[in-house]
N, CA, C and O atoms as a Tinker XYZ file with bonds, in Angstrom:
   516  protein
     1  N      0.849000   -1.183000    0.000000    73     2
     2  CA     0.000000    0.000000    0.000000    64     1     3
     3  C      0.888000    1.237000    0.000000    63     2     4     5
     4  O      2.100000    1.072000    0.142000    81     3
     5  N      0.342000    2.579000   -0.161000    73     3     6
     6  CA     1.264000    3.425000   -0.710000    64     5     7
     7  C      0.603000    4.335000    0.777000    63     6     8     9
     8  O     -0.489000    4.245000    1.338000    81     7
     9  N      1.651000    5.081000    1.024000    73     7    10
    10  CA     2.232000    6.366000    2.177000    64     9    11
    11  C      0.581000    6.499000    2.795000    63    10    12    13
    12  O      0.261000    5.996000    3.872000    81    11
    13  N     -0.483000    7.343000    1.818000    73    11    14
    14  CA    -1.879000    8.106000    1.769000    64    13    15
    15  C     -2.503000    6.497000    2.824000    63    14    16    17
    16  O     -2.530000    6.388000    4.050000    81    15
    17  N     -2.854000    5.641000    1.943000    73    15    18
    18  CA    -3.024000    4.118000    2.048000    64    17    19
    19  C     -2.664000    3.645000    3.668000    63    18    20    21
    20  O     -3.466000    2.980000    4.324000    81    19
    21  N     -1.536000    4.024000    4.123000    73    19    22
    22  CA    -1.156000    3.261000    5.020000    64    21    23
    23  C     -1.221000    4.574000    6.037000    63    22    24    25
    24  O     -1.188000    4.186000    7.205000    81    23
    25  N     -1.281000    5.618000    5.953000    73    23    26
    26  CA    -1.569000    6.744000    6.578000    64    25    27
    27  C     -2.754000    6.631000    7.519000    63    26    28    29
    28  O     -2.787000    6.645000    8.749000    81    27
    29  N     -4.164000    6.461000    6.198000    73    27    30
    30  CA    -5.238000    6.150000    6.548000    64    29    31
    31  C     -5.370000    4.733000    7.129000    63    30    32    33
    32  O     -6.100000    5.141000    8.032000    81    31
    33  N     -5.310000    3.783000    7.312000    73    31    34
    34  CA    -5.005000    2.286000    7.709000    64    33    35
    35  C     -4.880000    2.420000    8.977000    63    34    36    37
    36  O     -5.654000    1.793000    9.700000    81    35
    37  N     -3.787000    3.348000    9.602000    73    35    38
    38  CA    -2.654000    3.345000   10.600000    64    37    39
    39  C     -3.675000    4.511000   11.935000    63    38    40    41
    40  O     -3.791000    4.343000   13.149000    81    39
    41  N     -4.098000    5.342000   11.266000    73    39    42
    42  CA    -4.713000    6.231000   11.769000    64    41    43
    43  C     -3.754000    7.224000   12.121000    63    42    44    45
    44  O     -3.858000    7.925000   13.128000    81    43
    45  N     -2.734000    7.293000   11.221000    73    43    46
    46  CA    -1.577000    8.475000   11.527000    64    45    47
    47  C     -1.655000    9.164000   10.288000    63    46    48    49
    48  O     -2.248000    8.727000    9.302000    81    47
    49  N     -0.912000   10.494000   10.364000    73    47    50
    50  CA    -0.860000   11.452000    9.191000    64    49    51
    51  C      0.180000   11.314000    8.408000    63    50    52    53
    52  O      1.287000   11.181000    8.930000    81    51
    53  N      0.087000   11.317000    7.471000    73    51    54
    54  CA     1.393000   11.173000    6.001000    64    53    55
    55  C      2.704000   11.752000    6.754000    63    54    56    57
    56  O      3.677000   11.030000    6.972000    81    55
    57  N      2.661000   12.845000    7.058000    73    55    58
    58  CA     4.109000   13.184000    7.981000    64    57    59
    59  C      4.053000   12.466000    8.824000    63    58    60    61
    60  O      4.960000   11.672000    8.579000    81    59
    61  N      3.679000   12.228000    9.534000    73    59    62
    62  CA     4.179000   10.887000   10.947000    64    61    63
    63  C      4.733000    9.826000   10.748000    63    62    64    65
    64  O      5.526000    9.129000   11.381000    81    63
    65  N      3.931000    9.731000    9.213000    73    63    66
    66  CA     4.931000    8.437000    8.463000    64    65    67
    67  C      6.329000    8.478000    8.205000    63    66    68    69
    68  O      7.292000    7.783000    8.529000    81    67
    69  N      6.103000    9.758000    7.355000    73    67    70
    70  CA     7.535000    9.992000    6.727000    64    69    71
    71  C      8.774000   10.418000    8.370000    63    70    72    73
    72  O      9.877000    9.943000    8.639000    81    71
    73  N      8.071000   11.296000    9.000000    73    71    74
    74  CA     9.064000   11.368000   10.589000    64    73    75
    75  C      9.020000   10.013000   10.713000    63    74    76    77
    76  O      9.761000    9.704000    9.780000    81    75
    77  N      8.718000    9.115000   11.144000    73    75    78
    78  CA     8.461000    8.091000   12.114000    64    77    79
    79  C     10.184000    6.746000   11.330000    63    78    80    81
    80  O     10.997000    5.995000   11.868000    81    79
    81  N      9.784000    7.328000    9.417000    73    79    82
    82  CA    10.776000    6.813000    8.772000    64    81    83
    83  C     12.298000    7.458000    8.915000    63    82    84    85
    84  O     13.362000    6.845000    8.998000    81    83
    85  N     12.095000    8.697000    8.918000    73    83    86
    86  CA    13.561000    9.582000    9.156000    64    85    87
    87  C     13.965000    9.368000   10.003000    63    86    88    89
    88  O     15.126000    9.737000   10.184000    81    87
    89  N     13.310000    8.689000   10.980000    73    87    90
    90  CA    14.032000    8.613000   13.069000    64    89    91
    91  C     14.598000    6.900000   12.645000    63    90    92    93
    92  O     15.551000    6.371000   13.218000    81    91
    93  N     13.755000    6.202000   11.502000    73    91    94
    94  CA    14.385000    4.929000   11.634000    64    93    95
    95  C     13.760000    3.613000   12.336000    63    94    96    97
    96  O     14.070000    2.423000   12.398000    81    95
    97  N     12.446000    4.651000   12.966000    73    95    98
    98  CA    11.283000    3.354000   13.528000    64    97    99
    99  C     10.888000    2.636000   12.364000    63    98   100   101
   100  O     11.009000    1.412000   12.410000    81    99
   101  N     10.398000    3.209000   11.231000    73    99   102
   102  CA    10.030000    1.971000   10.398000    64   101   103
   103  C     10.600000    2.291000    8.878000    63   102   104   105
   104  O     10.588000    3.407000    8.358000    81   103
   105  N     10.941000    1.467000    8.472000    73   103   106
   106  CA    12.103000    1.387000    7.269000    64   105   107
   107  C     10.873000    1.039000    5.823000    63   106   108   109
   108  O     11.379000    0.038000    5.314000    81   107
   109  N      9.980000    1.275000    5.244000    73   107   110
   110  CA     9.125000    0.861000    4.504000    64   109   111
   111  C      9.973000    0.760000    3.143000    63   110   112   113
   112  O     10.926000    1.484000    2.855000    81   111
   113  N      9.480000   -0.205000    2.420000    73   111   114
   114  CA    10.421000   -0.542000    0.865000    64   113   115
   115  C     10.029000   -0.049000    0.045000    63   114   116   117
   116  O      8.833000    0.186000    0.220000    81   115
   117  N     10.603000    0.478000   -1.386000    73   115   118
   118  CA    10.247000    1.398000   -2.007000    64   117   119
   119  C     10.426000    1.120000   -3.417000    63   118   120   121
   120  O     11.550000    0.807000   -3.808000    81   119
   121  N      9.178000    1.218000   -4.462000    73   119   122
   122  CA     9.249000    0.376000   -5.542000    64   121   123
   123  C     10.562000    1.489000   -6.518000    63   122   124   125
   124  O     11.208000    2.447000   -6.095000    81   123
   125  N     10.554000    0.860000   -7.877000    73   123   126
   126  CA    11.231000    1.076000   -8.911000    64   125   127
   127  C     10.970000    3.106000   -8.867000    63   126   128   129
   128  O     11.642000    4.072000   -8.508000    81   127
   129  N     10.388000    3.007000   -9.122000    73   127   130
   130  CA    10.025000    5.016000   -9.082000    64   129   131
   131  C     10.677000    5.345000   -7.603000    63   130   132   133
   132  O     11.254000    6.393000   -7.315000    81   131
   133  N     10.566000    4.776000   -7.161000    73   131   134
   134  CA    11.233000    5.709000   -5.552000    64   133   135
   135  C      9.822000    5.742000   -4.396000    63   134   136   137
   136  O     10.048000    6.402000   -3.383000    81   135
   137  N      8.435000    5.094000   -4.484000    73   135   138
   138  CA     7.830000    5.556000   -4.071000    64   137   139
   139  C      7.714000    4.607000   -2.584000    63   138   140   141
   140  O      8.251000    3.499000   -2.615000    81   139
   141  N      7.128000    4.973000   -1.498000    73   139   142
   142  CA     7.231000    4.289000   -0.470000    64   141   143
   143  C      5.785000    2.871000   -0.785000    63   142   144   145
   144  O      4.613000    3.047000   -1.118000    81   143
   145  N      6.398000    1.807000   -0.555000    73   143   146
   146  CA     5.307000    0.793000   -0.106000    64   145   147
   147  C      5.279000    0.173000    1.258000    63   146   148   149
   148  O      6.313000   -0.196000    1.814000    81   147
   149  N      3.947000    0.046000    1.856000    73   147   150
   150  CA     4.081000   -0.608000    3.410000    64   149   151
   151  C      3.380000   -1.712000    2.665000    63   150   152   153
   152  O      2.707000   -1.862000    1.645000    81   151
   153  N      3.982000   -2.586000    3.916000    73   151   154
   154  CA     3.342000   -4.180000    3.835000    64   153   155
   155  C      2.520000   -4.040000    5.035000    63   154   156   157
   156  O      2.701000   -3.152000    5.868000    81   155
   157  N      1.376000   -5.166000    5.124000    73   155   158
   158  CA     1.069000   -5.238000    6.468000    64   157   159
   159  C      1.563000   -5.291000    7.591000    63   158   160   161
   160  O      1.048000   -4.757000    8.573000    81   159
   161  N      2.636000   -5.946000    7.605000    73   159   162
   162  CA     3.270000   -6.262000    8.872000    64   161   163
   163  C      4.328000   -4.301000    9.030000    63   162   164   165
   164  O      4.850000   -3.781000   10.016000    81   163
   165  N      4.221000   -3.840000    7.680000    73   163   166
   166  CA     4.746000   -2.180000    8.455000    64   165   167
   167  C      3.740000   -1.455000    8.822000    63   166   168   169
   168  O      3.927000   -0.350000    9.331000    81   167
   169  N      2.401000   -2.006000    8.606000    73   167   170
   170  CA     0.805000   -1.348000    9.403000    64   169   171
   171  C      0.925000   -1.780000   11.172000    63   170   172   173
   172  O      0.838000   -1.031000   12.145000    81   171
   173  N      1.116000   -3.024000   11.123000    73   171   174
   174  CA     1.257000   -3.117000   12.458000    64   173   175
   175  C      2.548000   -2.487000   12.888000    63   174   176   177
   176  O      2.567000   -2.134000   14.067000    81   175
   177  N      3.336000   -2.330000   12.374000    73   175   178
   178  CA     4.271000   -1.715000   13.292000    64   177   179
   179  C      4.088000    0.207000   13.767000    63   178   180   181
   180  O      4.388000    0.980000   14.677000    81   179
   181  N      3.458000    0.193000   12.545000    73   179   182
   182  CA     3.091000    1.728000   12.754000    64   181   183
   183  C      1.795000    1.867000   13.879000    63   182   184   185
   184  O      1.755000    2.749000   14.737000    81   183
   185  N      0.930000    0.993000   13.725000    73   183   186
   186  CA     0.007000    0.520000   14.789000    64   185   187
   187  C      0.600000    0.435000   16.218000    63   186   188   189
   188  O      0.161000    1.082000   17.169000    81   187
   189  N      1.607000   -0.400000   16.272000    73   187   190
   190  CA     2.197000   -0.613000   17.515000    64   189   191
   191  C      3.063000    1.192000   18.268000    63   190   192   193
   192  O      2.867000    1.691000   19.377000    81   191
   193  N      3.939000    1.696000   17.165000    73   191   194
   194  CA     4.076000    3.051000   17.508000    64   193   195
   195  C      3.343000    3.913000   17.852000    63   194   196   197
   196  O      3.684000    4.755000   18.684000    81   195
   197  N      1.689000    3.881000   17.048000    73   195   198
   198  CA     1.157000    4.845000   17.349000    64   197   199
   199  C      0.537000    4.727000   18.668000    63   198   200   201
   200  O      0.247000    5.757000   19.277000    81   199
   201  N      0.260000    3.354000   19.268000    73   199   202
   202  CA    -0.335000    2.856000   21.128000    64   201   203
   203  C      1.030000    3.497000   21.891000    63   202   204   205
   204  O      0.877000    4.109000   22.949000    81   203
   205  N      2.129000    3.356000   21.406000    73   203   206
   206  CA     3.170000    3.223000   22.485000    64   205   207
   207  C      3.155000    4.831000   22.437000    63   206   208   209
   208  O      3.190000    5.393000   23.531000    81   207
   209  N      3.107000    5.619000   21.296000    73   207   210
   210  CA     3.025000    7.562000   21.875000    64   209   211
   211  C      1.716000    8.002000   22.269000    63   210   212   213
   212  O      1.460000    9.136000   22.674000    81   211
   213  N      0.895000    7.054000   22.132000    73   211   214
   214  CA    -0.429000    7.668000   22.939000    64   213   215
   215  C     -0.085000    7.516000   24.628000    63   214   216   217
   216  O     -0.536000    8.181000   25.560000    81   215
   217  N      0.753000    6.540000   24.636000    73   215   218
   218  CA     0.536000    6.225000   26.199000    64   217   219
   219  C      2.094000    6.485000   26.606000    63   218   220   221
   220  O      2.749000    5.707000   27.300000    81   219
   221  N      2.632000    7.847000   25.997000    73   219   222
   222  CA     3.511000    9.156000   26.397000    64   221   223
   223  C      4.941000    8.835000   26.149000    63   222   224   225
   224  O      5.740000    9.648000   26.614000    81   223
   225  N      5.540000    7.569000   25.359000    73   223   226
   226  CA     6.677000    6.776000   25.492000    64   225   227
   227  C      7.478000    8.197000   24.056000    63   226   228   229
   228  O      6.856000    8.639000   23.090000    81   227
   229  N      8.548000    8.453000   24.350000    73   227   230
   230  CA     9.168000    8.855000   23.159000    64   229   231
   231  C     10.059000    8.337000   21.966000    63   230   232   233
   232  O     10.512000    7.193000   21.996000    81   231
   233  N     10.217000    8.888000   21.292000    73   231   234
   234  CA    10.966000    8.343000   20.269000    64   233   235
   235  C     11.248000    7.165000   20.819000    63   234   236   237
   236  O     10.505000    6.192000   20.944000    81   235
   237  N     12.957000    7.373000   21.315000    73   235   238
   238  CA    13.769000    6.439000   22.008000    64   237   239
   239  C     12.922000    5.915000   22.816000    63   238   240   241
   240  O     12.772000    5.014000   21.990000    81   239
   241  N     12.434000    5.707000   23.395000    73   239   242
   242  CA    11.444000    5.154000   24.656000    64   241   243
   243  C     11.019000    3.867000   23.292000    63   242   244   245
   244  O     11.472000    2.726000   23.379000    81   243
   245  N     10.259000    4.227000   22.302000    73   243   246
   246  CA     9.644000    3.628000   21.754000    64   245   247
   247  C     10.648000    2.732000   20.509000    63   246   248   249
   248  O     10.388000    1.587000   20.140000    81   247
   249  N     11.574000    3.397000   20.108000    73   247   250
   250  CA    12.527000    2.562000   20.027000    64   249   251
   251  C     12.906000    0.993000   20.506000    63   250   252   253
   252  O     13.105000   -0.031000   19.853000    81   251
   253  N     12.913000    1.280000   21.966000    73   251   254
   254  CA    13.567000    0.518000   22.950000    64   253   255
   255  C     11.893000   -0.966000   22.895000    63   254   256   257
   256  O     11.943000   -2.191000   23.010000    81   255
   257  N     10.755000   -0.078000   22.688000    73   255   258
   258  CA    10.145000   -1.025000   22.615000    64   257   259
   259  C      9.891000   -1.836000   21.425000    63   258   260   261
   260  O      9.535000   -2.997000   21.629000    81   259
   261  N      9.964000   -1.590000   20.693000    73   259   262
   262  CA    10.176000   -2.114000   19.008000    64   261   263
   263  C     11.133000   -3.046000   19.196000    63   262   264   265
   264  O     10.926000   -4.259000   19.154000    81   263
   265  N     12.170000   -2.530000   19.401000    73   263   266
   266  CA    13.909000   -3.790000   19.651000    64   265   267
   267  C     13.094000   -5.043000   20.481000    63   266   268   269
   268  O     12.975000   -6.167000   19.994000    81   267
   269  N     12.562000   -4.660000   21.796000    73   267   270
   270  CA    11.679000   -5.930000   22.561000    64   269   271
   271  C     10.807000   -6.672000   21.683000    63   270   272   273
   272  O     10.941000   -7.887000   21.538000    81   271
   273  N      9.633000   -5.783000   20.896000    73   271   274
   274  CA     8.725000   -6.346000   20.720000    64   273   275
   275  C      9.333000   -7.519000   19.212000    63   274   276   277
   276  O      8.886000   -8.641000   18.972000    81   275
   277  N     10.458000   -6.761000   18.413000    73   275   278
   278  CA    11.130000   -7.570000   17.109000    64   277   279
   279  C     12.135000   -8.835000   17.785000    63   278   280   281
   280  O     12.852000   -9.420000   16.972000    81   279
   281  N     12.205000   -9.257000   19.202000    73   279   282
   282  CA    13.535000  -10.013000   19.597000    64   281   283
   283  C     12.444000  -11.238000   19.974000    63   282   284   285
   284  O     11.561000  -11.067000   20.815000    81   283
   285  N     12.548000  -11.967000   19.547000    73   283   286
   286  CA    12.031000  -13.793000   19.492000    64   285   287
   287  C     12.345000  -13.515000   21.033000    63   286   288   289
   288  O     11.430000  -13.232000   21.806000    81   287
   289  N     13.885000  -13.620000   21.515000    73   287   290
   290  CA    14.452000  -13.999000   22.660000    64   289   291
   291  C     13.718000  -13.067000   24.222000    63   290   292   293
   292  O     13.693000  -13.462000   25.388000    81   291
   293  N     13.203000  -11.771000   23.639000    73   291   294
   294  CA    13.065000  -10.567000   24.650000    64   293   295
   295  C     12.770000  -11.788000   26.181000    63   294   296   297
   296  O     12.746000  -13.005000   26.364000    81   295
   297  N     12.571000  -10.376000   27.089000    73   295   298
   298  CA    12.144000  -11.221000   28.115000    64   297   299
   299  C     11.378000   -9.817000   28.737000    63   298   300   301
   300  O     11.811000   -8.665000   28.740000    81   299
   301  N     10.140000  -10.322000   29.238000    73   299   302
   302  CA     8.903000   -9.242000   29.367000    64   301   303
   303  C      9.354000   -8.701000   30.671000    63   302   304   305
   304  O      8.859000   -7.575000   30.620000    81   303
   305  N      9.889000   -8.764000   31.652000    73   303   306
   306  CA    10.769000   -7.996000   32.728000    64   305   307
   307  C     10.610000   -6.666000   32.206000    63   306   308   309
   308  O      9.893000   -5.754000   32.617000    81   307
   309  N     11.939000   -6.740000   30.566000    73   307   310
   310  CA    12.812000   -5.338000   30.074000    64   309   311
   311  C     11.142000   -4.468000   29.540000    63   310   312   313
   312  O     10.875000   -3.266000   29.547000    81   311
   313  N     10.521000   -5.328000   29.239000    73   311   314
   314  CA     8.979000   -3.961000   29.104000    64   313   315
   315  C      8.592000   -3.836000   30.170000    63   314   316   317
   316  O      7.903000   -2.829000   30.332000    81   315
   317  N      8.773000   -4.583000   31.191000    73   315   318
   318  CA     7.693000   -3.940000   32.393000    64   317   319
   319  C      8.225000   -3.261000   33.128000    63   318   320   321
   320  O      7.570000   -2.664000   33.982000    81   319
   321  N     10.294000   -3.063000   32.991000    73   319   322
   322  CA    11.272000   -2.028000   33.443000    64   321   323
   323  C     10.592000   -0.638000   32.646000    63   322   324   325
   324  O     10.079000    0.263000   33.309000    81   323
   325  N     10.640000   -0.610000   31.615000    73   323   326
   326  CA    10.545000    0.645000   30.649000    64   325   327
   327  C      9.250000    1.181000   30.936000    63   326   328   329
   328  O      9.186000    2.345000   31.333000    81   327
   329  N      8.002000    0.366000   30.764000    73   327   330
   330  CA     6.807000    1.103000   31.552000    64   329   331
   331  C      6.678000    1.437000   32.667000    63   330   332   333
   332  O      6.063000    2.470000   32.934000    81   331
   333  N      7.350000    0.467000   33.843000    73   331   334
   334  CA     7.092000    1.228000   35.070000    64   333   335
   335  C      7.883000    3.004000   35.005000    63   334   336   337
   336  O      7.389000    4.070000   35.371000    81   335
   337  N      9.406000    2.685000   34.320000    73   335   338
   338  CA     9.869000    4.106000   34.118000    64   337   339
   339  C      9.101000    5.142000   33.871000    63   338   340   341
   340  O      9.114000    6.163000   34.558000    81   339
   341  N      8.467000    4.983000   33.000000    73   339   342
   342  CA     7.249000    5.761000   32.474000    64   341   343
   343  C      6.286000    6.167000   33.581000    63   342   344   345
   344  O      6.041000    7.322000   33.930000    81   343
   345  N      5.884000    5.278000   33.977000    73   343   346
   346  CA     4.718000    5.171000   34.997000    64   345   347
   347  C      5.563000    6.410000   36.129000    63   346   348   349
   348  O      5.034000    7.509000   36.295000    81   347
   349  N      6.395000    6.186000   36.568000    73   347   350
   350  CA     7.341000    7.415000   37.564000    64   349   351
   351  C      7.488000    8.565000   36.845000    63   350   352   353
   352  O      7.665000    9.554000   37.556000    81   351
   353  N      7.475000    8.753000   35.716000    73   351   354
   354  CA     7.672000    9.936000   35.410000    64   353   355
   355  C      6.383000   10.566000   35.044000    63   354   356   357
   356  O      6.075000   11.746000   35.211000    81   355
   357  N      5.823000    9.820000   34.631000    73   355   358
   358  CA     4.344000   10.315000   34.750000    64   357   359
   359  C      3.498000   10.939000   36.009000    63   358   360   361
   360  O      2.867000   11.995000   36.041000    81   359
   361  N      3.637000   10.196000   36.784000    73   359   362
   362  CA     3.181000   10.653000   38.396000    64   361   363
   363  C      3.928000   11.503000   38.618000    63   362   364   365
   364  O      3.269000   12.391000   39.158000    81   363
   365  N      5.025000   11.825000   38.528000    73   363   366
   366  CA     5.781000   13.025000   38.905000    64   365   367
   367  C      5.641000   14.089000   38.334000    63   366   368   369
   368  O      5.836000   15.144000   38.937000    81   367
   369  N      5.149000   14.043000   36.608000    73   367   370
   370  CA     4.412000   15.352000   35.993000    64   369   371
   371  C      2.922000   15.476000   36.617000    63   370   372   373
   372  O      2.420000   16.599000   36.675000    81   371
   373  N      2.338000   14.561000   36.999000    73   371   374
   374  CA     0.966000   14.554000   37.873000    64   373   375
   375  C      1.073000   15.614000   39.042000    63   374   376   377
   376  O      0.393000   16.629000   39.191000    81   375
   377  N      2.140000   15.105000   39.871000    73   375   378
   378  CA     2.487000   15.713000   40.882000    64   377   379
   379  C      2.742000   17.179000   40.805000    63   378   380   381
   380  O      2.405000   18.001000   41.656000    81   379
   381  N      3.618000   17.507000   39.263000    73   379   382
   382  CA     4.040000   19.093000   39.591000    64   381   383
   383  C      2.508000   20.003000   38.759000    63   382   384   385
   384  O      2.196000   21.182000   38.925000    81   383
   385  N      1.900000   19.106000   38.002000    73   383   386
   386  CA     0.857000   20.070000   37.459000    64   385   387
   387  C     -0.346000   20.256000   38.906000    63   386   388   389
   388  O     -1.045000   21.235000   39.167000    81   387
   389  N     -0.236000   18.894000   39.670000    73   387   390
   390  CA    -1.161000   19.588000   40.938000    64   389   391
   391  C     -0.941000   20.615000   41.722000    63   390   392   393
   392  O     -1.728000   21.476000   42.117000    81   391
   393  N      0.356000   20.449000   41.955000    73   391   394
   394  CA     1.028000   21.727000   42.289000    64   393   395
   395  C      0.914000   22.793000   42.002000    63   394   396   397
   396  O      0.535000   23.584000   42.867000    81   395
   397  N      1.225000   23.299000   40.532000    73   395   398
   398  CA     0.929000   24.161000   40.025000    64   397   399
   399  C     -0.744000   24.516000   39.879000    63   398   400   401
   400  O     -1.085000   25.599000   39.404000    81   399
   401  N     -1.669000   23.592000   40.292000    73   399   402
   402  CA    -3.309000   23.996000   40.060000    64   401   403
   403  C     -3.582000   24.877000   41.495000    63   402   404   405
   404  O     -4.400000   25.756000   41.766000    81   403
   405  N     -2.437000   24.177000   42.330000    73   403   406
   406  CA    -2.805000   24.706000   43.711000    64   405   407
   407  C     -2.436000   26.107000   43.274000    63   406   408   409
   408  O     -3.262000   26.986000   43.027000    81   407
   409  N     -1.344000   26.215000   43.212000    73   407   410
   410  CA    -1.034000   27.541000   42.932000    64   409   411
   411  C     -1.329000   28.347000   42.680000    63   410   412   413
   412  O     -1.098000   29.433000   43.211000    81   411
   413  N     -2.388000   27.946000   41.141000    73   411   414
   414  CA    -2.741000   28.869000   40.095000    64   413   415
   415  C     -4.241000   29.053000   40.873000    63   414   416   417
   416  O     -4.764000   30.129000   40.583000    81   415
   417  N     -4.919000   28.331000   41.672000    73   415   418
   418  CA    -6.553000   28.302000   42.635000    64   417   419
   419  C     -6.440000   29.442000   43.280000    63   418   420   421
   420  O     -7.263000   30.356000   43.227000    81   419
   421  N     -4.889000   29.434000   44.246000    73   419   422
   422  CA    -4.392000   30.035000   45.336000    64   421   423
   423  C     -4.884000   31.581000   44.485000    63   422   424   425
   424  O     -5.814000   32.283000   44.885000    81   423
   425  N     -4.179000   31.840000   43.466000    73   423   426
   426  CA    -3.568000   32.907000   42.838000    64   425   427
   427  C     -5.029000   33.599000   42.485000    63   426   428   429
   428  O     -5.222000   34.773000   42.800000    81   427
   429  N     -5.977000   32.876000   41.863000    73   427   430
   430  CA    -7.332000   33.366000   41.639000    64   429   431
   431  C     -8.124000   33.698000   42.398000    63   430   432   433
   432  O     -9.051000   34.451000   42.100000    81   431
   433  N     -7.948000   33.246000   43.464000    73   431   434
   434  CA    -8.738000   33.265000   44.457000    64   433   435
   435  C     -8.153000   34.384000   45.788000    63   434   436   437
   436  O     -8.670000   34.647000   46.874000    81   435
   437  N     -7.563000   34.606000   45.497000    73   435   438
   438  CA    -6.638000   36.181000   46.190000    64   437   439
   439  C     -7.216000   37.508000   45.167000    63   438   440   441
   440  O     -7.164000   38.640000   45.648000    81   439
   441  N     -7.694000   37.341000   43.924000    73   439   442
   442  CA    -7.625000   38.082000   43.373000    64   441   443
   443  C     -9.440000   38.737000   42.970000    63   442   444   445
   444  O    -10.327000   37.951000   42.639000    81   443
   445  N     -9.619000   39.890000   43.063000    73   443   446
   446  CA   -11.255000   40.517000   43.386000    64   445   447
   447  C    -11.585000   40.640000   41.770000    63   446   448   449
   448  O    -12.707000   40.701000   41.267000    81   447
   449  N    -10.281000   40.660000   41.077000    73   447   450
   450  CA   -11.021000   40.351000   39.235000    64   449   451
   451  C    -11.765000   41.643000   38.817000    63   450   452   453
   452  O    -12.381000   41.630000   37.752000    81   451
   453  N    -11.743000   43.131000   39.843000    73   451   454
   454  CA   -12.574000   44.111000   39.536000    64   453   455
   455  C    -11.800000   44.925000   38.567000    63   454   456   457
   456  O    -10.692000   44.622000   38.127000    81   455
   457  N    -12.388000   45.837000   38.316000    73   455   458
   458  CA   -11.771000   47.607000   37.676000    64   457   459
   459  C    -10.599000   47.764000   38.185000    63   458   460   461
   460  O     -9.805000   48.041000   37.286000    81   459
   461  N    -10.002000   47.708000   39.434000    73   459   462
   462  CA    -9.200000   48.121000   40.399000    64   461   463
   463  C     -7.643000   48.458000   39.795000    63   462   464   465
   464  O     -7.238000   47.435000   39.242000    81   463
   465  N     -6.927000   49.233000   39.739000    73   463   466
   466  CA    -5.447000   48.656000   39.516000    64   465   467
   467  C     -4.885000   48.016000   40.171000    63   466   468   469
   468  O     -3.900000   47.552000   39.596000    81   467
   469  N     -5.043000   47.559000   41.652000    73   467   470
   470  CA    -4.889000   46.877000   42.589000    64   469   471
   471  C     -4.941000   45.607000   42.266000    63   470   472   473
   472  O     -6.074000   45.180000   42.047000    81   471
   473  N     -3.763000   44.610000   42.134000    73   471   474
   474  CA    -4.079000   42.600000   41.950000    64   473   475
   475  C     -3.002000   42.394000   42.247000    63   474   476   477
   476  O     -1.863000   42.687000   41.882000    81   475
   477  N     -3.772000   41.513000   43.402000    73   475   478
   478  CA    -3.079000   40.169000   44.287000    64   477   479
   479  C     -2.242000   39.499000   43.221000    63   478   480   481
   480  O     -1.035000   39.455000   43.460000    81   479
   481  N     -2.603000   39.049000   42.256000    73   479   482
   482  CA    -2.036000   38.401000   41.247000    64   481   483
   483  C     -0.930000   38.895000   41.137000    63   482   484   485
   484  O     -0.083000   38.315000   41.816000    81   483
   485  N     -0.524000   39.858000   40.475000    73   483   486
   486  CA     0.488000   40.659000   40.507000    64   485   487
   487  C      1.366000   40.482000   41.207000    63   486   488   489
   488  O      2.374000   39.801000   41.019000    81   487
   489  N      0.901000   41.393000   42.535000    73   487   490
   490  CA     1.799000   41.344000   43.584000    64   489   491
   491  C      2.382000   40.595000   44.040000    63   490   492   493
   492  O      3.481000   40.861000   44.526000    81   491
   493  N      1.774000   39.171000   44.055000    73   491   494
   494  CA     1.921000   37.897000   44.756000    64   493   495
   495  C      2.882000   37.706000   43.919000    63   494   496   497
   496  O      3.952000   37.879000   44.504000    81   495
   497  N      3.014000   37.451000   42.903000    73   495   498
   498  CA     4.161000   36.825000   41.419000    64   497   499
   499  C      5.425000   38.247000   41.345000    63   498   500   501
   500  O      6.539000   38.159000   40.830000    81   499
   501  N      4.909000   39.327000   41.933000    73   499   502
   502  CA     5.870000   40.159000   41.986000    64   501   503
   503  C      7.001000   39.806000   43.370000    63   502   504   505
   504  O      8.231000   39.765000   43.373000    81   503
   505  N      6.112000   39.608000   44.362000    73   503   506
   506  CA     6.628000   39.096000   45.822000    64   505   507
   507  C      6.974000   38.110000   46.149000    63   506   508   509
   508  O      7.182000   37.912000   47.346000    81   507
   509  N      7.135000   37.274000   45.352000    73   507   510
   510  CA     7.261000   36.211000   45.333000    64   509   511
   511  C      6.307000   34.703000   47.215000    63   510   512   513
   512  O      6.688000   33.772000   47.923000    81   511
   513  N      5.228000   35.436000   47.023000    73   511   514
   514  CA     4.924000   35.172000   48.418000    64   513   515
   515  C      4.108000   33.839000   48.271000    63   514   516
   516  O      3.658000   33.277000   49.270000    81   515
């Protein structure tokens, strides 16, 4: 199937393809004209990339899972190392955006939102208080 073809298939956009090929995740073969062809088995792989960046893994992250998921030998440990990684860094962006909601509640809620030139907002981010 051709780039458009496997675009639509994949549920990814023609550039995601072509990025996804420039980084080296998937190598698709390319007839006599130069043009890209996927096989099925490069649908599933683009399939498999596109679950592993929904659920926040990067490039390399996703890399690392491709090498697992292509090795006969893998051993499911080294994925459940790499997701839990994930899983910690995730809770820890959890952690600083709650933080920051407190903050930003704190910050609104100091503030009367009137005509005034007078804001807490301000001041507070000026004062660091």
């Amino acid at each position: 199937m051709n780039i458009s073809q496997a675009a639509r298939r994949s549920g990814l956009s023609t550039k995601a393809l072509r990025y996804y090929e420039s980084v080296a995740l998937i190598v698709p073969s390319r007839s006599e004209n130069g043009y890209r062809e996927y096989s099925s088995a490069d649908l599933a792989l683009l399939q498999f990339i596109q679950r592993a960046r929904a659920c926040g893994f990067s490039v390399e992250e996703v890399r690392g899972l491709l090498a697992l998921y292509q090795d006969p030998a893998r051993r499911s440990h080294d994925a459940k190392v790499l997701v839990e990684e994930k899983l910690q860094q995730v809770e820890a962006q959890m952690k600083t955006l709650q933080e920051m909601r407190k903050n930003l509640r704190a910050l609104a809620d100091n503030c009367t939102g009137d005509d005034s030139p007078e804001c807490a907002i301000l001041n507070q981010l000026a004062s660091g208080q």
